[in-house]
Each structure stands twice: as structure tokens, then as C-alpha cells.
mmCIF file of the N, C-alpha and C atoms, coordinates in Angstrom:
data_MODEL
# 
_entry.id   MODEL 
# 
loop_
_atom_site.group_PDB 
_atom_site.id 
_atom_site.type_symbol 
_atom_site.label_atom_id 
_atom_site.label_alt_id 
_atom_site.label_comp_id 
_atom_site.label_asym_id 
_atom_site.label_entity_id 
_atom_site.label_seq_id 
_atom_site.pdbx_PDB_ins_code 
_atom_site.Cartn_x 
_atom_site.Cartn_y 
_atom_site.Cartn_z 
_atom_site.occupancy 
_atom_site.B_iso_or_equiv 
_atom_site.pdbx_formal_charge 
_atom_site.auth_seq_id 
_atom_site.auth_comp_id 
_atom_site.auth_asym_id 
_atom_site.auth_atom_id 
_atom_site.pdbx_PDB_model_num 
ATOM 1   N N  . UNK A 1 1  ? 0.831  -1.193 0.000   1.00 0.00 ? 1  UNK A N  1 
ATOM 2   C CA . UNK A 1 1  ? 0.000  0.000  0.000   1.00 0.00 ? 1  UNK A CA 1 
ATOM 3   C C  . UNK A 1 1  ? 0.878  1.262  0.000   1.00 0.00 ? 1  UNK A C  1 
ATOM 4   N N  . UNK A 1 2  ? 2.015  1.278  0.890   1.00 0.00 ? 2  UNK A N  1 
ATOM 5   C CA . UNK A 1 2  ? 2.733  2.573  0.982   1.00 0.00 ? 2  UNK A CA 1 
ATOM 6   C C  . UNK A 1 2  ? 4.021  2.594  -0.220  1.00 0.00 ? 2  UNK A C  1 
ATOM 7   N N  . UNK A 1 3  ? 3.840  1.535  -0.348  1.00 0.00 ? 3  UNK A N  1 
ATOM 8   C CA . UNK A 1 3  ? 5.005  1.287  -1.948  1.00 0.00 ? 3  UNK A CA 1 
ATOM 9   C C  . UNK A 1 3  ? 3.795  2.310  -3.047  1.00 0.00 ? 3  UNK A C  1 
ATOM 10  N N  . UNK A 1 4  ? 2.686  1.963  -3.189  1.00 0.00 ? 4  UNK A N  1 
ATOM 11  C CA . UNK A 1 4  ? 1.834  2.070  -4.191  1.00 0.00 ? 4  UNK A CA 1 
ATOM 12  C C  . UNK A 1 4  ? 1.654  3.604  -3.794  1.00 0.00 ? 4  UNK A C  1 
ATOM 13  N N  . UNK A 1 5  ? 1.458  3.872  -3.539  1.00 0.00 ? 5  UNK A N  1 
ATOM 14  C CA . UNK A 1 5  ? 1.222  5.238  -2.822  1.00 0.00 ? 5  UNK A CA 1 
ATOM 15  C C  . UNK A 1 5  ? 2.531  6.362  -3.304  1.00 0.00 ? 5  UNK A C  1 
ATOM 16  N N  . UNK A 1 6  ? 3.961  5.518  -2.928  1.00 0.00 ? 6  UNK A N  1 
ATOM 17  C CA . UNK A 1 6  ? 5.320  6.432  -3.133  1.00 0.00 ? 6  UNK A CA 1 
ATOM 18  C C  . UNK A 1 6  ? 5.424  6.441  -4.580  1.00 0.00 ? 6  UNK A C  1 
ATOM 19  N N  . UNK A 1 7  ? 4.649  5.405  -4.966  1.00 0.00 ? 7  UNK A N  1 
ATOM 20  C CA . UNK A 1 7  ? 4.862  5.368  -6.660  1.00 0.00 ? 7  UNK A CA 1 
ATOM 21  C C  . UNK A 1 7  ? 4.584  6.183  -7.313  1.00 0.00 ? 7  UNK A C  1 
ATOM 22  N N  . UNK A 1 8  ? 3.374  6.543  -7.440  1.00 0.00 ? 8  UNK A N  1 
ATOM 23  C CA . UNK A 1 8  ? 2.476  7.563  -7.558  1.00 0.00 ? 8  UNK A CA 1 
ATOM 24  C C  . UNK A 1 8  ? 2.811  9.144  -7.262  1.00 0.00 ? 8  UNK A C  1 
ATOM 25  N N  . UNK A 1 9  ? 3.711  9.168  -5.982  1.00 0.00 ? 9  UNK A N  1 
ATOM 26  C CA . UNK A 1 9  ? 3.888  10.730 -5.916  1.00 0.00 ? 9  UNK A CA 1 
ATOM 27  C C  . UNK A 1 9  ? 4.456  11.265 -6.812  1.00 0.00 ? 9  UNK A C  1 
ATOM 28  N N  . UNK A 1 10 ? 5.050  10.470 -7.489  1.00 0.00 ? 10 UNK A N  1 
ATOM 29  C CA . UNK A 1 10 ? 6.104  12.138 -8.183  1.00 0.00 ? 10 UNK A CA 1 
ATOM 30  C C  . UNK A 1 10 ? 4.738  12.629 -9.422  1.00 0.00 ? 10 UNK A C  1 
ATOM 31  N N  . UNK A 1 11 ? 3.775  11.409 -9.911  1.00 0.00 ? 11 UNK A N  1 
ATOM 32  C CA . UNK A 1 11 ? 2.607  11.860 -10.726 1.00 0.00 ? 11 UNK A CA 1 
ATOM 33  C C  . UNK A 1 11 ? 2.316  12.676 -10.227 1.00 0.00 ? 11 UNK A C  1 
ATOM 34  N N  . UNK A 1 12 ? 1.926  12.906 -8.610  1.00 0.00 ? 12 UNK A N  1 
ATOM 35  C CA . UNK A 1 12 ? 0.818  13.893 -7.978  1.00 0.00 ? 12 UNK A CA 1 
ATOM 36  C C  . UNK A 1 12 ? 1.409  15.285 -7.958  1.00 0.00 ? 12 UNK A C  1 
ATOM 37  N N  . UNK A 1 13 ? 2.821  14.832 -7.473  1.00 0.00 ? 13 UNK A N  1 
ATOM 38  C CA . UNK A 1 13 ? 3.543  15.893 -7.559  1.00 0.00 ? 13 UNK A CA 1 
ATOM 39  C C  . UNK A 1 13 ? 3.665  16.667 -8.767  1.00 0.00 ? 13 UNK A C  1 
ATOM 40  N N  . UNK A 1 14 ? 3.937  16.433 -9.812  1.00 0.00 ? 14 UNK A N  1 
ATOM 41  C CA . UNK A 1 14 ? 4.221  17.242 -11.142 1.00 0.00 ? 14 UNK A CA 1 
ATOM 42  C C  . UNK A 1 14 ? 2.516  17.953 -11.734 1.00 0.00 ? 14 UNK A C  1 
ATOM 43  N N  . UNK A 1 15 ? 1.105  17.018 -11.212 1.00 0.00 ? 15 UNK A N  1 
ATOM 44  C CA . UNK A 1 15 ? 0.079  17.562 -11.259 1.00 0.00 ? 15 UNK A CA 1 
ATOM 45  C C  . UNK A 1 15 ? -0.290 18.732 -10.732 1.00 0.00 ? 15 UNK A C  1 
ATOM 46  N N  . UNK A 1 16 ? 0.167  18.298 -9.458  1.00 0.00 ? 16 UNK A N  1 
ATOM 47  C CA . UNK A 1 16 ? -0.219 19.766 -8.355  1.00 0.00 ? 16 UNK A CA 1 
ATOM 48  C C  . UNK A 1 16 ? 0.390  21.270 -8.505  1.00 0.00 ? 16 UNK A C  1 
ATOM 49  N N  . UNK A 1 17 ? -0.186 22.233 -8.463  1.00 0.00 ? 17 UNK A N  1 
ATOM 50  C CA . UNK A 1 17 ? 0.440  23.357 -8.639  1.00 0.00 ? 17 UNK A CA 1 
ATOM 51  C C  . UNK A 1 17 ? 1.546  23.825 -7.739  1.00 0.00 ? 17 UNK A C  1 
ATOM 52  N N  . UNK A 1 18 ? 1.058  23.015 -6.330  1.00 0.00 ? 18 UNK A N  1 
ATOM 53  C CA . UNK A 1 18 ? 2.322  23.332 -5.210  1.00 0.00 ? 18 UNK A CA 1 
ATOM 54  C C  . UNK A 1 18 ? 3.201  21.849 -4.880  1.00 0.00 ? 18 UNK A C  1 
ATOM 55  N N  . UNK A 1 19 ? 3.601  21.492 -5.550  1.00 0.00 ? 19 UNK A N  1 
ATOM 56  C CA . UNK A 1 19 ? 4.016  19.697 -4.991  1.00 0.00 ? 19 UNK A CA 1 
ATOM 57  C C  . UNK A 1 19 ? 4.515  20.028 -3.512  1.00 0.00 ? 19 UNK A C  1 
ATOM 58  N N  . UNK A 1 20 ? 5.112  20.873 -2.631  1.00 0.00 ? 20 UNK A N  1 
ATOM 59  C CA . UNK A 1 20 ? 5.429  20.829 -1.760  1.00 0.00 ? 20 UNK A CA 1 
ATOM 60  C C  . UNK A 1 20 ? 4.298  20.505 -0.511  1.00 0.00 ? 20 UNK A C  1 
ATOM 61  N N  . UNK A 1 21 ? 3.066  21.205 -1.117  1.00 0.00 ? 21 UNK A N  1 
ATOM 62  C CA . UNK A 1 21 ? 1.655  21.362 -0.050  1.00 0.00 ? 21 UNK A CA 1 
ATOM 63  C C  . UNK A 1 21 ? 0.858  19.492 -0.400  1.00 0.00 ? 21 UNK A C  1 
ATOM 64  N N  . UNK A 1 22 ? 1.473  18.890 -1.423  1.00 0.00 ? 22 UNK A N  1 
ATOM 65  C CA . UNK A 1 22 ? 1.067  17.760 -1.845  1.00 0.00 ? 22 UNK A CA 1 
ATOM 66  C C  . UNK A 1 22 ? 1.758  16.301 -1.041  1.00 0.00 ? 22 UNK A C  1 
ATOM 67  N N  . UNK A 1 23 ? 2.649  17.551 -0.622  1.00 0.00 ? 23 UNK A N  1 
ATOM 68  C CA . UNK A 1 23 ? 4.117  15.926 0.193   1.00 0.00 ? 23 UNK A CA 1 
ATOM 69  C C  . UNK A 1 23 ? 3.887  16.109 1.395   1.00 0.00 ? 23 UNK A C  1 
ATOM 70  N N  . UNK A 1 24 ? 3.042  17.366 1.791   1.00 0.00 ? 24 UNK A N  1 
ATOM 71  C CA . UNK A 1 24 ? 3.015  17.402 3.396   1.00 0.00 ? 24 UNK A CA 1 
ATOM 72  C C  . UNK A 1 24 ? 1.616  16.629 3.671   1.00 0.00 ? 24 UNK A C  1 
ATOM 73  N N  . UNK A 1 25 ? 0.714  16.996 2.720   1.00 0.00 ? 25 UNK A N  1 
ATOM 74  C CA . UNK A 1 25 ? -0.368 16.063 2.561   1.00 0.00 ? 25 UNK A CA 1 
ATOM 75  C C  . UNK A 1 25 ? -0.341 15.007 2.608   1.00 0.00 ? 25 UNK A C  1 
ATOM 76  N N  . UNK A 1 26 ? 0.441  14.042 2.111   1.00 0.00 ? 26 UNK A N  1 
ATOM 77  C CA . UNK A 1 26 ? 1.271  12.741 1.610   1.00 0.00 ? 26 UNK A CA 1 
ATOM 78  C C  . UNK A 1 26 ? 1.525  12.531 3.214   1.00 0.00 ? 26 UNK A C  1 
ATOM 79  N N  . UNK A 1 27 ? 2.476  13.303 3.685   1.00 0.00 ? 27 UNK A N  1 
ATOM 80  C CA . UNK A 1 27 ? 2.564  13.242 5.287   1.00 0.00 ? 27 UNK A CA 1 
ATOM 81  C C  . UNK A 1 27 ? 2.026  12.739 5.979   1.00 0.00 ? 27 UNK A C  1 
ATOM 82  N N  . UNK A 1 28 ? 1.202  13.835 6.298   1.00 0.00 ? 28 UNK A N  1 
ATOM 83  C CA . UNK A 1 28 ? -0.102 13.586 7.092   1.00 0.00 ? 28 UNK A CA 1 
ATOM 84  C C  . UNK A 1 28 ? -1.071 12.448 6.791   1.00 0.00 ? 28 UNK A C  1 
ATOM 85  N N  . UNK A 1 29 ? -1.041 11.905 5.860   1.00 0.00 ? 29 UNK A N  1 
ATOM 86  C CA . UNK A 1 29 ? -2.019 10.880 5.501   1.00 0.00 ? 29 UNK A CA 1 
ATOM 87  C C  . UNK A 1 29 ? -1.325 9.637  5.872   1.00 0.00 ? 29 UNK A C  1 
ATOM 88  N N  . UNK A 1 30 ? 0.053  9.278  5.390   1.00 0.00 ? 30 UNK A N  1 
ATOM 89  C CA . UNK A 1 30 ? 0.859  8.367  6.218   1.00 0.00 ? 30 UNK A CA 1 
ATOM 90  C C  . UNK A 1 30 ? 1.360  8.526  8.007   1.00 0.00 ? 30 UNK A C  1 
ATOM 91  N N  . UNK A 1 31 ? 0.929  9.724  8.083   1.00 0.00 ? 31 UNK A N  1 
ATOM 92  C CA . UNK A 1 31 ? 1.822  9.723  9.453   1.00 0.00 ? 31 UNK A CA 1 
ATOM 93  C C  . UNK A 1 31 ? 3.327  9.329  9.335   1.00 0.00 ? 31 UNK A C  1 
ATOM 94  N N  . UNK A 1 32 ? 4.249  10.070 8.824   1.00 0.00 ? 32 UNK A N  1 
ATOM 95  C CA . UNK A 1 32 ? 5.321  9.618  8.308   1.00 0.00 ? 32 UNK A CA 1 
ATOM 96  C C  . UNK A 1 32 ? 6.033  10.836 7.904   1.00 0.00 ? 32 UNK A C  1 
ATOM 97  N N  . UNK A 1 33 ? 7.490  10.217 7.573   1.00 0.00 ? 33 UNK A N  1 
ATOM 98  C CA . UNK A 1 33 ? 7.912  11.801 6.638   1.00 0.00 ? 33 UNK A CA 1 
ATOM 99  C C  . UNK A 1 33 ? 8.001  11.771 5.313   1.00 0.00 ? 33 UNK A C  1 
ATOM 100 N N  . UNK A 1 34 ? 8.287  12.001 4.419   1.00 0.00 ? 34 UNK A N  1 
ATOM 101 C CA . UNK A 1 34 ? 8.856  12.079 3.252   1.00 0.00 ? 34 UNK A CA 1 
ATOM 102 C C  . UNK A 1 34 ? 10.133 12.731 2.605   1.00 0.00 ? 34 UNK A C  1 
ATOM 103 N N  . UNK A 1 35 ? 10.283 12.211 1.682   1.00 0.00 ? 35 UNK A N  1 
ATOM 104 C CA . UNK A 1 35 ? 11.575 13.538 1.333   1.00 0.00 ? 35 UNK A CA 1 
ATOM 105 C C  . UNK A 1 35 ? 11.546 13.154 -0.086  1.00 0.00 ? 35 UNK A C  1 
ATOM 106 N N  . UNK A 1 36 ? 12.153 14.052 -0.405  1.00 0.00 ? 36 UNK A N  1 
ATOM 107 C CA . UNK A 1 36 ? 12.321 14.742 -2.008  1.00 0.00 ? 36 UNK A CA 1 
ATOM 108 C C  . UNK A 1 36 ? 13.580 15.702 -2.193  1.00 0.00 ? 36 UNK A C  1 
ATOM 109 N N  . UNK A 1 37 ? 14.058 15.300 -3.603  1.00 0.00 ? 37 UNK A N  1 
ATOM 110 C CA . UNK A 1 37 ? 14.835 16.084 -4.129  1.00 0.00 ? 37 UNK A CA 1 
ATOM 111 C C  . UNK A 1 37 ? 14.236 16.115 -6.040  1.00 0.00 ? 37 UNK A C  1 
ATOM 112 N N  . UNK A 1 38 ? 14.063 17.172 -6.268  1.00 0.00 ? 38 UNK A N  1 
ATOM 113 C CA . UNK A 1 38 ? 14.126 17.796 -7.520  1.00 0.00 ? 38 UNK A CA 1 
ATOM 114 C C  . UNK A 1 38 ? 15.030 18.101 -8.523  1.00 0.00 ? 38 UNK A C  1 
ATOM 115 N N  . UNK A 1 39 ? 15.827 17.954 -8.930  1.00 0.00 ? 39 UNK A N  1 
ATOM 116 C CA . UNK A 1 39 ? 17.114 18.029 -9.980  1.00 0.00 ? 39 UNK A CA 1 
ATOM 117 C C  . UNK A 1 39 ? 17.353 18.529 -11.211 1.00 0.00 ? 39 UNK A C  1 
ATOM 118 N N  . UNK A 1 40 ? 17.751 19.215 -11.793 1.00 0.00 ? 40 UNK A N  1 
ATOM 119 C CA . UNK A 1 40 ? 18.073 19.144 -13.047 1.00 0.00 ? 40 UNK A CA 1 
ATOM 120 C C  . UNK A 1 40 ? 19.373 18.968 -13.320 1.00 0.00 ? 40 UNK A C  1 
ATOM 121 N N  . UNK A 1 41 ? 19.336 17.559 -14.060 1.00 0.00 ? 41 UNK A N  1 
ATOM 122 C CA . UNK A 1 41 ? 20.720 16.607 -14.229 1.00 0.00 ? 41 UNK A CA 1 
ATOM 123 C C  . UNK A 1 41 ? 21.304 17.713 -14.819 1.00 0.00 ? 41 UNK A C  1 
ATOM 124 N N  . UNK A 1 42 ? 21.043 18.838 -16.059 1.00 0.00 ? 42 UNK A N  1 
ATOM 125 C CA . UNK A 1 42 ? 22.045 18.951 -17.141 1.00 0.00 ? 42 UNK A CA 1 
ATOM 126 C C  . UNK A 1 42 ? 22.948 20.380 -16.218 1.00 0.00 ? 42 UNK A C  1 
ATOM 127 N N  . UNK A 1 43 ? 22.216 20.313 -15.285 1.00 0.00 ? 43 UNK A N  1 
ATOM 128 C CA . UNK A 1 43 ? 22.760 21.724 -14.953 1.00 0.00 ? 43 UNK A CA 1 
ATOM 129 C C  . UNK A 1 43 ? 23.658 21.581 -13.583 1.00 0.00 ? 43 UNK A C  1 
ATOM 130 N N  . UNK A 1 44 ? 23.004 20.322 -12.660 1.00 0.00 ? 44 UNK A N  1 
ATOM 131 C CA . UNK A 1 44 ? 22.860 20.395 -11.101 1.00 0.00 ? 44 UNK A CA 1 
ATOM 132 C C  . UNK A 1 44 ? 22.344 21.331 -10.443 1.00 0.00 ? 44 UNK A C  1 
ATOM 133 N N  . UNK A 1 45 ? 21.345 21.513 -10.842 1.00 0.00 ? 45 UNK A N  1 
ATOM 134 C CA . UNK A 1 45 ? 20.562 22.605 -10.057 1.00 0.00 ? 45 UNK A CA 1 
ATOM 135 C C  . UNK A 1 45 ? 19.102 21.660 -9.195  1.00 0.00 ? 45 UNK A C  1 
ATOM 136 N N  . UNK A 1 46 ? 19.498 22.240 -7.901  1.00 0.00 ? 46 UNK A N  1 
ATOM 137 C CA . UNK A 1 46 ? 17.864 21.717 -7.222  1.00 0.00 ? 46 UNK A CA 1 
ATOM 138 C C  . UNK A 1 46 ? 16.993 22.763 -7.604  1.00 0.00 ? 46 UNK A C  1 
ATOM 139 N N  . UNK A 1 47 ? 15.762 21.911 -7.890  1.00 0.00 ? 47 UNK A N  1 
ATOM 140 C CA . UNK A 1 47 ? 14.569 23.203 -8.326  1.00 0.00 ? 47 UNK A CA 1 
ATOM 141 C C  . UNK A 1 47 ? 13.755 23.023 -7.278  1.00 0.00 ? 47 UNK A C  1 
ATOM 142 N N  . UNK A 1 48 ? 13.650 21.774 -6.687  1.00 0.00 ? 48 UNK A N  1 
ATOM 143 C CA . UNK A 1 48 ? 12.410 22.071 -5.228  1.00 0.00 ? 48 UNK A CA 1 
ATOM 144 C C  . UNK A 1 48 ? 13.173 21.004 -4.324  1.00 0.00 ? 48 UNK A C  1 
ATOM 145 N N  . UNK A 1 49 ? 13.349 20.900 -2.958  1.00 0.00 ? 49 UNK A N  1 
ATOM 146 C CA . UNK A 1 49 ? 13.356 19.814 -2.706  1.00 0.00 ? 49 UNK A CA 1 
ATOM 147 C C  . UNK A 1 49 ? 12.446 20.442 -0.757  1.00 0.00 ? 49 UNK A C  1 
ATOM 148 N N  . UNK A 1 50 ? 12.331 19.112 -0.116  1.00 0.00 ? 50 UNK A N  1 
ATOM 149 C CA . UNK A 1 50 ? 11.640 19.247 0.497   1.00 0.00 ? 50 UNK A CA 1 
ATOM 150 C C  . UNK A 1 50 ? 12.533 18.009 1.994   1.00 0.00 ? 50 UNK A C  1 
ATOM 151 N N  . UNK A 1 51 ? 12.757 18.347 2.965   1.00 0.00 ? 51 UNK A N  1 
ATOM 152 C CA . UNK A 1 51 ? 13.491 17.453 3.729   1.00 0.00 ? 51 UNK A CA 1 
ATOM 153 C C  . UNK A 1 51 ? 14.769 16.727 3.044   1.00 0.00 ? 51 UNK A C  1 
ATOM 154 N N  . UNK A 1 52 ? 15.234 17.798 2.592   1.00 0.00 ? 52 UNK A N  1 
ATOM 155 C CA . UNK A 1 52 ? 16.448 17.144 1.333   1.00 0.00 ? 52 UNK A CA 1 
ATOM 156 C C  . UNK A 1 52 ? 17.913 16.697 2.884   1.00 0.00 ? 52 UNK A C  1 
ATOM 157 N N  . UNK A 1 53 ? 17.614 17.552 3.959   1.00 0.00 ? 53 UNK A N  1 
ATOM 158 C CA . UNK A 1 53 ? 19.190 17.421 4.892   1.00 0.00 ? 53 UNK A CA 1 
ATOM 159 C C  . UNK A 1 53 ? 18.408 16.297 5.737   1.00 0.00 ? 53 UNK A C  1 
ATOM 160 N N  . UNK A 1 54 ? 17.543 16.065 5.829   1.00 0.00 ? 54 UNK A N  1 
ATOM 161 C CA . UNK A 1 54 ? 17.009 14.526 6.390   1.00 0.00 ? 54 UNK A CA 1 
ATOM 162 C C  . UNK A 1 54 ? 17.667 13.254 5.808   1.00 0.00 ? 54 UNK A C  1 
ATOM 163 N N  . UNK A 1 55 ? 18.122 11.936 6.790   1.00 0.00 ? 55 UNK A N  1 
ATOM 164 C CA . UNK A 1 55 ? 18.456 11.237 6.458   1.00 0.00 ? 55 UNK A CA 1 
ATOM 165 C C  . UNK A 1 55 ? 17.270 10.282 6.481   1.00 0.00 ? 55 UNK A C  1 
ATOM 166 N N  . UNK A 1 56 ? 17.150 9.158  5.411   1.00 0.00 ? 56 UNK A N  1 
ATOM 167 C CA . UNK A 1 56 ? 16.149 8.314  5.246   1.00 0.00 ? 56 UNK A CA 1 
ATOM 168 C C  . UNK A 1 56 ? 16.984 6.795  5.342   1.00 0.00 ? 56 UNK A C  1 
ATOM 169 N N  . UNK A 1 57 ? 16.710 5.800  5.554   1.00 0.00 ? 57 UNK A N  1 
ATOM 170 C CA . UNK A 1 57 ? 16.627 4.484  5.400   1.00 0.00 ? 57 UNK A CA 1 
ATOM 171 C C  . UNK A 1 57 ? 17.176 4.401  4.128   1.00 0.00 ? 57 UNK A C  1 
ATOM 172 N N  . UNK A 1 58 ? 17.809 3.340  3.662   1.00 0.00 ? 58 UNK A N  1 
ATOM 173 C CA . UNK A 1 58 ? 18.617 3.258  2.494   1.00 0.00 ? 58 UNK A CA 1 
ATOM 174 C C  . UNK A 1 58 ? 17.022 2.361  1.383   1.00 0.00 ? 58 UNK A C  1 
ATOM 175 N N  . UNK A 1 59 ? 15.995 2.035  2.610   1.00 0.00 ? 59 UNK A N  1 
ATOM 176 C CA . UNK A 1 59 ? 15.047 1.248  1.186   1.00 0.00 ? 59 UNK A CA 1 
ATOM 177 C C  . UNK A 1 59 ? 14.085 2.175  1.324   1.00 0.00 ? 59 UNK A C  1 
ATOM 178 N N  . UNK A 1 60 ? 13.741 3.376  1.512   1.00 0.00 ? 60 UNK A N  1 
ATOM 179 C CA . UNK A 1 60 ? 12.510 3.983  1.191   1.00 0.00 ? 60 UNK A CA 1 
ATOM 180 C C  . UNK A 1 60 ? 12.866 4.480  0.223   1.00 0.00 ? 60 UNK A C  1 
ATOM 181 N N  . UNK A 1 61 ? 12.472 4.030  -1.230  1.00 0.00 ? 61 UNK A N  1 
ATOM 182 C CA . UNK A 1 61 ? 12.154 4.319  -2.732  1.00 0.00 ? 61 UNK A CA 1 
ATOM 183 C C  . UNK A 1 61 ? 11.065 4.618  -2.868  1.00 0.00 ? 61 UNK A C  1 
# 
């Protein structure tokens, strides 16, 4: 269920006008944290990220 769910975010995310107000949502609905990083490979530039200095578990994909 929470695999199916993480799958899905980056869809919800790129839908939503605020993806940030979408991951805290995401949050709150898991009771949990999340994190995100945003990228642009050609440049290295972060364009959004969200709990990016949080460390996560090496299997939350």
C-alpha cells in the first residue's frame, strides 16, 4: 500500500500546482515523513526539494 502510494507521488507531484503542499499532505495521511529532491541533471541545479538534509533508510524508494 505505501510502496503504491510512493509510486504515484512524483505523478501527484508534477500535477499539483504546489508539490510541496502535496508531500506534506502525503505526510499527514501516512503519518510519516517524506523527502524529495528535484534536480536538473544537465545543470545540477535543485529546483524544489523538500526534507532534502534529512536522512532516510537506504530502502525507502
Amino acid at each position: 500500500c505505501i510502496i503504491s502510494l510512493l509510486a504515484t507521488l512524483p505523478l501527484a507531484v508534477h500535477a499539483s500546482p504546489q508539490p510541496l503542499e502535496q508531500i506534506k499532505q502525503s505526510e499527514s495521511q501516512l503519518s510519516g515523513r517524506v523527502g524529495m529532491i528535484e534536480m536538473d541533471l544537465a545543470s545540477g541545479r535543485t529546483l524544489t526539494a523538500w526534507r532534502a538534509d534529512e536522512r532516510f533508510p537506504m530502502m525507502s524508494t
